[in-house]
Biopython code that builds the backbone (N, CA, C, O; Angstrom):
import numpy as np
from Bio.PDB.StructureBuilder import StructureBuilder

atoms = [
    (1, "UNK", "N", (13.222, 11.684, 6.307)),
    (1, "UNK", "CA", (13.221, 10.300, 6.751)),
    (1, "UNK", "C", (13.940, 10.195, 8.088)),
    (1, "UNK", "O", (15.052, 10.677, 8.304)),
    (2, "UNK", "N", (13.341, 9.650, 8.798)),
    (2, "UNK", "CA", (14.095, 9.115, 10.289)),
    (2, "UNK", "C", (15.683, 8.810, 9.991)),
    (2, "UNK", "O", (16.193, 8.524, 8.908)),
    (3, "UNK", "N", (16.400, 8.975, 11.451)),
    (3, "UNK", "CA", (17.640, 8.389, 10.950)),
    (3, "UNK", "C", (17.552, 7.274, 11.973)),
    (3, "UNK", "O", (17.411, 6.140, 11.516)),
    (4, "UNK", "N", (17.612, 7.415, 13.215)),
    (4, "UNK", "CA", (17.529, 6.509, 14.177)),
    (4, "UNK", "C", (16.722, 5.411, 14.529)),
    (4, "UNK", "O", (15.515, 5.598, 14.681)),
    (5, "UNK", "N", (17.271, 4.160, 14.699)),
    (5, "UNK", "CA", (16.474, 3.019, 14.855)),
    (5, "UNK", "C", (14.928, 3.553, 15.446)),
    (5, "UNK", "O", (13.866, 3.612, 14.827)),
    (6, "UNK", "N", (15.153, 3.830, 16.543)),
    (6, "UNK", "CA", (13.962, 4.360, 17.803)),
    (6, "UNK", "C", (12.611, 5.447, 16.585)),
    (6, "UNK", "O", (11.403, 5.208, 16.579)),
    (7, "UNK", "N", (13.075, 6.205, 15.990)),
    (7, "UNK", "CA", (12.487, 7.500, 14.894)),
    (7, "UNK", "C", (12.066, 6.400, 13.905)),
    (7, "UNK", "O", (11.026, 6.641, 13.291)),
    (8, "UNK", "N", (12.787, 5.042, 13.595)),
    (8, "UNK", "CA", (11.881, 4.395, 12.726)),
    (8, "UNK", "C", (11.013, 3.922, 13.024)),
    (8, "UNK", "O", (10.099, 3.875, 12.202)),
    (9, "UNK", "N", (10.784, 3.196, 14.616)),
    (9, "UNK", "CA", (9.836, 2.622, 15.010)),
    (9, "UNK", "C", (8.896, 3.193, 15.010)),
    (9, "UNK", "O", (7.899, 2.774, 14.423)),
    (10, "UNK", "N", (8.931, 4.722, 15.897)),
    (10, "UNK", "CA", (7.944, 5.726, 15.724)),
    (10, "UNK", "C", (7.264, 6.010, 14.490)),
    (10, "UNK", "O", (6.045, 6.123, 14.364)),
    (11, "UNK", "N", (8.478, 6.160, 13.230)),
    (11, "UNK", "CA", (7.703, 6.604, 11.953)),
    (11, "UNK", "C", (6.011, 5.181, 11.862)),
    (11, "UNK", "O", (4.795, 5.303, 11.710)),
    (12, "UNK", "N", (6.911, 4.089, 12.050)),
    (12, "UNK", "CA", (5.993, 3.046, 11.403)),
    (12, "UNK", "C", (4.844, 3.304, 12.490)),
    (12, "UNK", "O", (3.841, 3.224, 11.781)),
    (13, "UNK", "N", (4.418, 3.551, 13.719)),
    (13, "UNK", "CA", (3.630, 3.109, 14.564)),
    (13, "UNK", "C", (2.609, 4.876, 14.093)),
    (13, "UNK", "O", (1.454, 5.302, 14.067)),
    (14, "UNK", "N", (3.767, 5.250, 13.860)),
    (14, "UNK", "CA", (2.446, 6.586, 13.321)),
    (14, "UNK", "C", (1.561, 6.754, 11.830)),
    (14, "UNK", "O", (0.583, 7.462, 11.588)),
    (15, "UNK", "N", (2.443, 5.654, 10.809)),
    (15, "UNK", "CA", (1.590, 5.435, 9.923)),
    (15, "UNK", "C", (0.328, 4.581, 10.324)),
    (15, "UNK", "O", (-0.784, 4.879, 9.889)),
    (16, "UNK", "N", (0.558, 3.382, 11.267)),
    (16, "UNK", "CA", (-0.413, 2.461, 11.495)),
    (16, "UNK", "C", (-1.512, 3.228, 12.236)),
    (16, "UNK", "O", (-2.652, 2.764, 12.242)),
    (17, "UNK", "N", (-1.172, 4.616, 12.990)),
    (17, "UNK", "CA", (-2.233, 5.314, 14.065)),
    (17, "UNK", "C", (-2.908, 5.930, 12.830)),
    (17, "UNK", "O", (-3.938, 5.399, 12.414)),
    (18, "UNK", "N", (-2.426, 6.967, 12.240)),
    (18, "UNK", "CA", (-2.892, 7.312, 11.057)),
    (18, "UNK", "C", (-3.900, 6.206, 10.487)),
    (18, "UNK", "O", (-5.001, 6.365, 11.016)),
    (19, "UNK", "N", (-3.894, 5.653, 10.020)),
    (19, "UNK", "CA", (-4.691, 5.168, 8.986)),
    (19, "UNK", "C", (-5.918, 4.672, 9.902)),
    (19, "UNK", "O", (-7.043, 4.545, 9.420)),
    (20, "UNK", "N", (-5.657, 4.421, 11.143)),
    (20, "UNK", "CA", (-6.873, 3.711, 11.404)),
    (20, "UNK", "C", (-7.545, 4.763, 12.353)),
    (20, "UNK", "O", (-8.540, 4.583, 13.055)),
    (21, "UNK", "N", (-6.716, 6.009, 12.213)),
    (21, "UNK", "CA", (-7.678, 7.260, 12.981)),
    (21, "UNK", "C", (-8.513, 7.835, 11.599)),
    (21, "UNK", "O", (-9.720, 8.068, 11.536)),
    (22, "UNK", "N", (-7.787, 7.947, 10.826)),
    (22, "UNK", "CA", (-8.298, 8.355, 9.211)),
    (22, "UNK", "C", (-9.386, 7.730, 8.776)),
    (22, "UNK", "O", (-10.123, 8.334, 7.997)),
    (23, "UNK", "N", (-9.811, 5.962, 9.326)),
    (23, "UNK", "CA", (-10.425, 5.671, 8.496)),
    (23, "UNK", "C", (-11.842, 6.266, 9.335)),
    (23, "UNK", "O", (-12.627, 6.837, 8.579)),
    (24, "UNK", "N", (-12.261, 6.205, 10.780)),
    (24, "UNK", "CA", (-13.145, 6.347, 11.888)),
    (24, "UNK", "C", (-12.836, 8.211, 11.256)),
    (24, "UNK", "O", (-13.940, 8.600, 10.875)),
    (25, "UNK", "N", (-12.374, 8.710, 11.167)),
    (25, "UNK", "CA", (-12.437, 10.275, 10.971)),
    (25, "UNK", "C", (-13.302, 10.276, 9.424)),
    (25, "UNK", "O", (-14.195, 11.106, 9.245)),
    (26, "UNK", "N", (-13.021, 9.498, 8.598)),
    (26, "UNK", "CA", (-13.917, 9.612, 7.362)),
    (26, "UNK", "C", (-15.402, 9.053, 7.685)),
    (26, "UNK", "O", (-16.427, 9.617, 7.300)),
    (27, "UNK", "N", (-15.379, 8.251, 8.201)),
    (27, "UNK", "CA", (-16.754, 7.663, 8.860)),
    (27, "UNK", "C", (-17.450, 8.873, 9.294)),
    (27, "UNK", "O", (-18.435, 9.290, 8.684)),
    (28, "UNK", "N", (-17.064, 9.338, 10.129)),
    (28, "UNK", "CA", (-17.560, 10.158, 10.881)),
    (28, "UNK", "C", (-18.110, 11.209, 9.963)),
    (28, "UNK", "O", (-19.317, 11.454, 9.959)),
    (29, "UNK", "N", (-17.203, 11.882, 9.132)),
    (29, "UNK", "CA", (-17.685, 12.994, 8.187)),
    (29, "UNK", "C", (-18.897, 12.522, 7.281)),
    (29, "UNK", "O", (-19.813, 13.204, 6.820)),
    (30, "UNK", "N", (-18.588, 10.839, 7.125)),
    (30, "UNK", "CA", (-19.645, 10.687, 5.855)),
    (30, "UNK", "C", (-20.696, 10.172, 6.363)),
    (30, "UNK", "O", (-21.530, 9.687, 5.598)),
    (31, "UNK", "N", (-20.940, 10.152, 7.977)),
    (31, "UNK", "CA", (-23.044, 9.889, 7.976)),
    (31, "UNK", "C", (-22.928, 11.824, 8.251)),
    (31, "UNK", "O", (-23.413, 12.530, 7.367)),
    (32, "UNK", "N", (-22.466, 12.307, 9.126)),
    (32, "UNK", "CA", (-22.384, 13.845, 9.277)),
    (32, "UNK", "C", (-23.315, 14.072, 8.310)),
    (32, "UNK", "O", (-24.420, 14.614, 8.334)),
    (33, "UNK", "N", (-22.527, 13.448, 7.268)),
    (33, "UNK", "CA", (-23.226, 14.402, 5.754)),
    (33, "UNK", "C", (-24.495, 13.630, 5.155)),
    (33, "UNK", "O", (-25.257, 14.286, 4.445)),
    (34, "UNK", "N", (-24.791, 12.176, 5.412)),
    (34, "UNK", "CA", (-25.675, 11.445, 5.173)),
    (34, "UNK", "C", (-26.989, 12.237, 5.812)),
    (34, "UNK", "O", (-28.045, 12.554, 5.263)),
    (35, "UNK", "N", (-26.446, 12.476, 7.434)),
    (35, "UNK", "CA", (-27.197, 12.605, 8.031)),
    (35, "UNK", "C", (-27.996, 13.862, 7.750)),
    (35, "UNK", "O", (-29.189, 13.860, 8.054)),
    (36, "UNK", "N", (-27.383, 15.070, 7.127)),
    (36, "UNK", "CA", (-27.619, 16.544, 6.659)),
    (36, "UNK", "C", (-29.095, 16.302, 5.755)),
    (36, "UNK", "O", (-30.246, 16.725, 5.869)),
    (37, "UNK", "N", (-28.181, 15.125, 4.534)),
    (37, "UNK", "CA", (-29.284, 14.870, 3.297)),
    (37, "UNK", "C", (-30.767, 14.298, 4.253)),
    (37, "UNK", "O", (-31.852, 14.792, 3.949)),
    (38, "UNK", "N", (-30.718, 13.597, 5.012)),
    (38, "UNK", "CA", (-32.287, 12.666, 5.766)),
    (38, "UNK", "C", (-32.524, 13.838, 5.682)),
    (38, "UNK", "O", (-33.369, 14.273, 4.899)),
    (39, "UNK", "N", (-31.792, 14.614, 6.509)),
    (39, "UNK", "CA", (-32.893, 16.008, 7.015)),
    (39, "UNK", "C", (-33.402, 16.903, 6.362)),
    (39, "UNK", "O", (-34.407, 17.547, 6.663)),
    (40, "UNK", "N", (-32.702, 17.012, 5.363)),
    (40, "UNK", "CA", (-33.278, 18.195, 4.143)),
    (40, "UNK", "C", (-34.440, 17.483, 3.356)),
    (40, "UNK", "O", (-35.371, 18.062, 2.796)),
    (41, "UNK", "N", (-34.226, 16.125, 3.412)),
    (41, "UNK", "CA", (-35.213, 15.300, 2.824)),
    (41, "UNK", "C", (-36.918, 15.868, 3.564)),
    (41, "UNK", "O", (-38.078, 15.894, 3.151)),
    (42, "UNK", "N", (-36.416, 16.139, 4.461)),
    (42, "UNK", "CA", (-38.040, 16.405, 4.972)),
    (42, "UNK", "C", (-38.473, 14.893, 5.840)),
    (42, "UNK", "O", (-39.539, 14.832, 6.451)),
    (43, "UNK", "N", (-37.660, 13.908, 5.803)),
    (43, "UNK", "CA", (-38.224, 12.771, 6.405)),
    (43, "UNK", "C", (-37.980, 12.402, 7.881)),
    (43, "UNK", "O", (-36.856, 11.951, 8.101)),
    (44, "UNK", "N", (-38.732, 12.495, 8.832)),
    (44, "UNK", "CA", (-38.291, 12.581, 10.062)),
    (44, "UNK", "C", (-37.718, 11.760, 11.008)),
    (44, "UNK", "O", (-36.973, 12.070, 11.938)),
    (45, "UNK", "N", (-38.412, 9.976, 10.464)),
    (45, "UNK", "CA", (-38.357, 8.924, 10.909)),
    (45, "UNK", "C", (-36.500, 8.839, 10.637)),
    (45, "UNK", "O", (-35.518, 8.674, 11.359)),
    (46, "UNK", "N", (-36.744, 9.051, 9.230)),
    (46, "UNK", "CA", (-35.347, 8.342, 8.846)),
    (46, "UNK", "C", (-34.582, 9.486, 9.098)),
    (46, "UNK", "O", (-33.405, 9.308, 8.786)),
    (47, "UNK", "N", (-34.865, 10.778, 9.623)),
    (47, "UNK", "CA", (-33.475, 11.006, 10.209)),
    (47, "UNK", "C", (-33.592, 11.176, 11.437)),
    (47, "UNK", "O", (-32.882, 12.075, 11.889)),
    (48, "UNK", "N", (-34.411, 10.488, 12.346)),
    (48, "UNK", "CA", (-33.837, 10.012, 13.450)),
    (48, "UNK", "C", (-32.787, 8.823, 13.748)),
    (48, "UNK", "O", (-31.988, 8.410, 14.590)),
    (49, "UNK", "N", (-33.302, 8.575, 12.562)),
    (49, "UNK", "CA", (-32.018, 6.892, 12.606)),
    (49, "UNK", "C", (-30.958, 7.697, 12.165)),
    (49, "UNK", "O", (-30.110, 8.005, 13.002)),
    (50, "UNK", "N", (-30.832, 8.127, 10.926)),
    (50, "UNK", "CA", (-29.308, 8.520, 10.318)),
    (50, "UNK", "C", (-28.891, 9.224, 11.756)),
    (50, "UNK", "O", (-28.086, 8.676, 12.509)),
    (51, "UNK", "N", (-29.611, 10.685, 12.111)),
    (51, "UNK", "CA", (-28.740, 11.578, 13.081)),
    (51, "UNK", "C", (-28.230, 10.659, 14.224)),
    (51, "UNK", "O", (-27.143, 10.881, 14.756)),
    (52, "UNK", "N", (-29.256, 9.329, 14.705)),
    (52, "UNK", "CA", (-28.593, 8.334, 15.916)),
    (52, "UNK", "C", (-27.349, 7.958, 15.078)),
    (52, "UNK", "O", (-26.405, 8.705, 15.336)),
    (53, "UNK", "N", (-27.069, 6.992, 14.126)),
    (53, "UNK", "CA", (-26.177, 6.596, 13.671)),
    (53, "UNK", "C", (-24.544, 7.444, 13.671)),
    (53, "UNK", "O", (-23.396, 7.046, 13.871)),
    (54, "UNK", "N", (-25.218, 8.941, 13.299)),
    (54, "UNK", "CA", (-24.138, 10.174, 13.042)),
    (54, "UNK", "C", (-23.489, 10.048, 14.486)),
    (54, "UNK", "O", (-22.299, 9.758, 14.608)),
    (55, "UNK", "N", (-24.402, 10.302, 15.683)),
    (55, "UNK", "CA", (-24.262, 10.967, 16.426)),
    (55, "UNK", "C", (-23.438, 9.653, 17.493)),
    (55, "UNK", "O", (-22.740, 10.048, 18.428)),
    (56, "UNK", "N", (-23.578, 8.338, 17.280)),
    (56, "UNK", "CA", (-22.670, 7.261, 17.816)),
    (56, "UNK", "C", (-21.167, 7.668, 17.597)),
    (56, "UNK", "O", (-20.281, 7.862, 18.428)),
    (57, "UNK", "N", (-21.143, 7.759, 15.778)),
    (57, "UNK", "CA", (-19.770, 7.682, 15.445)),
    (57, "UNK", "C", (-19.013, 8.153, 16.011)),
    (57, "UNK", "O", (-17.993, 7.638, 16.468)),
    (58, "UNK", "N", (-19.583, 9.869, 16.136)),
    (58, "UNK", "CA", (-18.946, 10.869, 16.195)),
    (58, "UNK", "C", (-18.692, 10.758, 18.264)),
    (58, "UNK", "O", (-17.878, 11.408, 18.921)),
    (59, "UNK", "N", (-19.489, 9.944, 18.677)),
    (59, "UNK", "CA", (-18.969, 9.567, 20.090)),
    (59, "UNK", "C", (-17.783, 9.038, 20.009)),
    (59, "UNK", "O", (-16.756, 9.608, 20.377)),
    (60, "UNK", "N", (-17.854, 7.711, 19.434)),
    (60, "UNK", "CA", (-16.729, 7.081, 19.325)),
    (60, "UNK", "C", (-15.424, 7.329, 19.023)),
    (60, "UNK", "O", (-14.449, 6.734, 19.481)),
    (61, "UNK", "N", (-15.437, 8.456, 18.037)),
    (61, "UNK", "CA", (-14.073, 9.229, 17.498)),
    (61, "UNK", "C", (-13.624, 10.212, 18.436)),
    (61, "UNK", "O", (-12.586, 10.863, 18.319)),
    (62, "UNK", "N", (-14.560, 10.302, 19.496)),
    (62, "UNK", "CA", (-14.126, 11.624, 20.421)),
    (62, "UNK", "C", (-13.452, 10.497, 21.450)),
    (62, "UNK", "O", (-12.309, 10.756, 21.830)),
    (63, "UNK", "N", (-13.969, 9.465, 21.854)),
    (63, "UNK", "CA", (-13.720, 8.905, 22.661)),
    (63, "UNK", "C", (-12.181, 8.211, 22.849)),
    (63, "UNK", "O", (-11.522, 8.037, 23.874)),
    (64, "UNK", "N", (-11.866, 7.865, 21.331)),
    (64, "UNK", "CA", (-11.208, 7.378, 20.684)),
    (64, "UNK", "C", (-10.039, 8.522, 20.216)),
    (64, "UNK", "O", (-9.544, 8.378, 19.098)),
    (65, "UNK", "N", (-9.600, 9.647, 21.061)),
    (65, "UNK", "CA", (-8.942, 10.688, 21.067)),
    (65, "UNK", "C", (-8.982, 11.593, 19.614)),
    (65, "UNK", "O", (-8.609, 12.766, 19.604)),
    (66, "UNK", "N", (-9.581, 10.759, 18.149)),
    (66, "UNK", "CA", (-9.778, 11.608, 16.989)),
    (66, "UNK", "C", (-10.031, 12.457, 16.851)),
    (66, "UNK", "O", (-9.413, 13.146, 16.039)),
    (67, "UNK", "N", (-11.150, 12.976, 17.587)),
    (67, "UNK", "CA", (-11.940, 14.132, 17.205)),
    (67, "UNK", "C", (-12.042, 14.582, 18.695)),
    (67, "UNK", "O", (-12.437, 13.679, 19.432)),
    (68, "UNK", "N", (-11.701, 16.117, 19.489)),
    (68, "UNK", "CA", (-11.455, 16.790, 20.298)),
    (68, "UNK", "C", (-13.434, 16.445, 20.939)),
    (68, "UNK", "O", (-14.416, 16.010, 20.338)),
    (69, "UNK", "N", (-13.290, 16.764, 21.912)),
    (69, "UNK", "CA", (-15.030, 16.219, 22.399)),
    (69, "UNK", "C", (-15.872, 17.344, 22.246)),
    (69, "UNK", "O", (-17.083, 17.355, 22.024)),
    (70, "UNK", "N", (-14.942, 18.469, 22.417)),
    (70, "UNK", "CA", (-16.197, 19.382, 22.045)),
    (70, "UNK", "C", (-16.328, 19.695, 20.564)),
    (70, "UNK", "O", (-17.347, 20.259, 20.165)),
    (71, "UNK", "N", (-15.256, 19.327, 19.643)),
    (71, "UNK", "CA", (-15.280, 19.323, 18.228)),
    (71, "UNK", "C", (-16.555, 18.382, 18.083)),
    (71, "UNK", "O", (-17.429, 18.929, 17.410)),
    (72, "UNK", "N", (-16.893, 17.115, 18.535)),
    (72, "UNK", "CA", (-17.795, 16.119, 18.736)),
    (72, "UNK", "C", (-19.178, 16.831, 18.870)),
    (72, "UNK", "O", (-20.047, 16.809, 17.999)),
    (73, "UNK", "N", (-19.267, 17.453, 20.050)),
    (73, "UNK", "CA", (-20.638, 17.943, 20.779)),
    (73, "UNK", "C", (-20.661, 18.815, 20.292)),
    (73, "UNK", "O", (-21.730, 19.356, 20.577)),
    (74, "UNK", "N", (-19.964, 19.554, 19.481)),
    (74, "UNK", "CA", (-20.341, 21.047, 18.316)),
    (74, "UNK", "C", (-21.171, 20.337, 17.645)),
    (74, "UNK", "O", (-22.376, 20.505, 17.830)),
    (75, "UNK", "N", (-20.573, 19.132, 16.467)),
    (75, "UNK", "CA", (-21.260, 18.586, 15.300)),
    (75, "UNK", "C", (-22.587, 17.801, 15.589)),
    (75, "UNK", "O", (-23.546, 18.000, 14.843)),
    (76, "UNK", "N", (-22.701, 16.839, 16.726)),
    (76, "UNK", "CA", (-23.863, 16.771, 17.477)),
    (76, "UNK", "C", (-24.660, 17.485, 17.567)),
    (76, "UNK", "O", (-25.796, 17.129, 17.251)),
    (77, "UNK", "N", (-24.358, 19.132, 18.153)),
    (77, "UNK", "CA", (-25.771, 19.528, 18.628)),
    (77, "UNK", "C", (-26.127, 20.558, 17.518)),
    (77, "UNK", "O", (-27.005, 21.392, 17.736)),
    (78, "UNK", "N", (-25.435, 20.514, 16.284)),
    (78, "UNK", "CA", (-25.975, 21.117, 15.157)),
    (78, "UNK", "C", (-26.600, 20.200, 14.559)),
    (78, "UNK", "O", (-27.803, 20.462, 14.550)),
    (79, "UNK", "N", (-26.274, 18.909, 13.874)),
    (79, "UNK", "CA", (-27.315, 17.817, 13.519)),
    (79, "UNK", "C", (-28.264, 17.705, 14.375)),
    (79, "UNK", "O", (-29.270, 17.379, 13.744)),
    (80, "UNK", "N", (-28.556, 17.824, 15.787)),
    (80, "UNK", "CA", (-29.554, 17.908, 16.442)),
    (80, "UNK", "C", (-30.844, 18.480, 16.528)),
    (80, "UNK", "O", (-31.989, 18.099, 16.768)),
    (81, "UNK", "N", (-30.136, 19.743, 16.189)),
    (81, "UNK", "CA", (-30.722, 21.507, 15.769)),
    (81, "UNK", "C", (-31.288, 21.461, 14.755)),
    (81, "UNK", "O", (-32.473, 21.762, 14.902)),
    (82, "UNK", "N", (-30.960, 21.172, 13.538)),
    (82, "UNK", "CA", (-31.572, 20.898, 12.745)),
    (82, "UNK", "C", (-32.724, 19.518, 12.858)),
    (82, "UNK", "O", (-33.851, 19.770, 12.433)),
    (83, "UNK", "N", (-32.530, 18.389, 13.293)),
    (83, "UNK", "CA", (-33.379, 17.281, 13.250)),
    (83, "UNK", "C", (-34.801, 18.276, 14.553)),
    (83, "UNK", "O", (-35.999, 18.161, 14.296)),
    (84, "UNK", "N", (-34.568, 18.690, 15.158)),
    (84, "UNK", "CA", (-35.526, 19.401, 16.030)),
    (84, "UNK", "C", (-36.224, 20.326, 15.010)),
    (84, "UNK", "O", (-37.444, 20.399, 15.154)),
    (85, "UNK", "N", (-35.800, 20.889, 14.227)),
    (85, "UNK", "CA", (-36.243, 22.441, 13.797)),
    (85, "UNK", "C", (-37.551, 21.118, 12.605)),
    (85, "UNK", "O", (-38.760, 20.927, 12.733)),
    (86, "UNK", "N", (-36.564, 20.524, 11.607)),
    (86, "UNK", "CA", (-37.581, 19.649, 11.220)),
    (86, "UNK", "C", (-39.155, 18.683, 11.713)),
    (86, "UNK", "O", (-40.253, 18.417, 11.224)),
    (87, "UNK", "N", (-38.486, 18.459, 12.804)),
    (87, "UNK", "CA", (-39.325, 17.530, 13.617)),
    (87, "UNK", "C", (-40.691, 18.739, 14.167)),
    (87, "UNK", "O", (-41.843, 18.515, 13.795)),
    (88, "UNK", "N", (-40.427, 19.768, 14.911)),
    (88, "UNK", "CA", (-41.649, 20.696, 14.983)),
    (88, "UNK", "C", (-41.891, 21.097, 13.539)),
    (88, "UNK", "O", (-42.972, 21.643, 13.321)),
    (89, "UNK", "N", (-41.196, 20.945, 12.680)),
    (89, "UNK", "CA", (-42.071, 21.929, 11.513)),
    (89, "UNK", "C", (-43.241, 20.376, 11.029)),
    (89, "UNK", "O", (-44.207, 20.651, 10.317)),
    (90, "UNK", "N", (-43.126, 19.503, 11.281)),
    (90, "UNK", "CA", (-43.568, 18.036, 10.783)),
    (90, "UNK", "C", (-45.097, 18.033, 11.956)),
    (90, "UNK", "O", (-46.222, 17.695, 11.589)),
    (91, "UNK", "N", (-44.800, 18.412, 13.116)),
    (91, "UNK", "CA", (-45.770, 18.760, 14.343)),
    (91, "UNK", "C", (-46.622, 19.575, 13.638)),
    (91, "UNK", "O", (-47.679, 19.023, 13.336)),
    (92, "UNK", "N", (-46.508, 20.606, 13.315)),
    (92, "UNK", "CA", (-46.841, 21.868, 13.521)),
    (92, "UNK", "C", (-47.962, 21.862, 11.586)),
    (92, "UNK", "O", (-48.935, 22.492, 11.172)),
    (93, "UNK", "N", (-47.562, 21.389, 11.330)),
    (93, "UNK", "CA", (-47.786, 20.703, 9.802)),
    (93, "UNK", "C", (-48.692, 19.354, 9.861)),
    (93, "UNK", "O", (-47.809, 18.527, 9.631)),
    (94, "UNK", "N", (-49.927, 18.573, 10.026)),
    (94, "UNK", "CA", (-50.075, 17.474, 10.343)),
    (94, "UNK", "C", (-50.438, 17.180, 8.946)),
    (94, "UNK", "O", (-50.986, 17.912, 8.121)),
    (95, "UNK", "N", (-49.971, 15.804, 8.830)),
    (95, "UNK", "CA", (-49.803, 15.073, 7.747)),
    (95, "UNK", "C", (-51.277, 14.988, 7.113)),
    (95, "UNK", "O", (-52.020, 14.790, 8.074)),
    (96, "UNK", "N", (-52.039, 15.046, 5.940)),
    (96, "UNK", "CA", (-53.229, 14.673, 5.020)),
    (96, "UNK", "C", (-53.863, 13.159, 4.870)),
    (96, "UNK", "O", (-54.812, 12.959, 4.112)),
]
sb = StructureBuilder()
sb.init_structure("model")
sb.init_model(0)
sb.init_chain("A")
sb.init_seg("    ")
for serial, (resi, resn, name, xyz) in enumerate(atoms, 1):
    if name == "N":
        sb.init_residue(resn, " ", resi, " ")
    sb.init_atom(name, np.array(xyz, "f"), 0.0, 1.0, " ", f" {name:<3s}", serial, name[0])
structure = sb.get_structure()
């Protein structure tokens, strides 16, 4: 526990950073992973929306000092990678 007035202020202003970096850091993980399921789904439309949706957050949390930017543009251009690899196999495949 803090002893000093100044170390308490700090303690409190780092619980309040915490929680509201925590909550945009869980966001972020949970379209990540939303976004994984569209794609395995096989559905292309809808994971162009989810991976847009993913791929905002995960701006925002970089932007927002949470998440390091290239930690950001790693997870980006693997949801990407995958929404591409789907999207030609959907080309390449024409629908019945």
């Amino acid at each position: 526990m803090p002893i000093g007035k100044s170390a308490t202020k700090v303690m409190r202003s780092t619980v309040k950073k915490k929680a509201r970096n925590q909550s945009l850091n869980s966001l972020a993980k949970t379209n990540v992973v939303k976004a994984e399921k569209v794609i395995s789904s096989g559905d292309v439309e809808a994971a162009k929306k989810s991976v847009a949706t993913a791929v905002s957050i995960l701006d925002r949390a970089a932007e927002r000092g949470i998440l390091h930017a290239n930690n950001a543009a790693r997870r980006k251009g693997r949801l990407v990678k995958k929404l591409n690899a789907i999207a030609t196999k959907a080309k390449a495949t024409p629908a019945k």
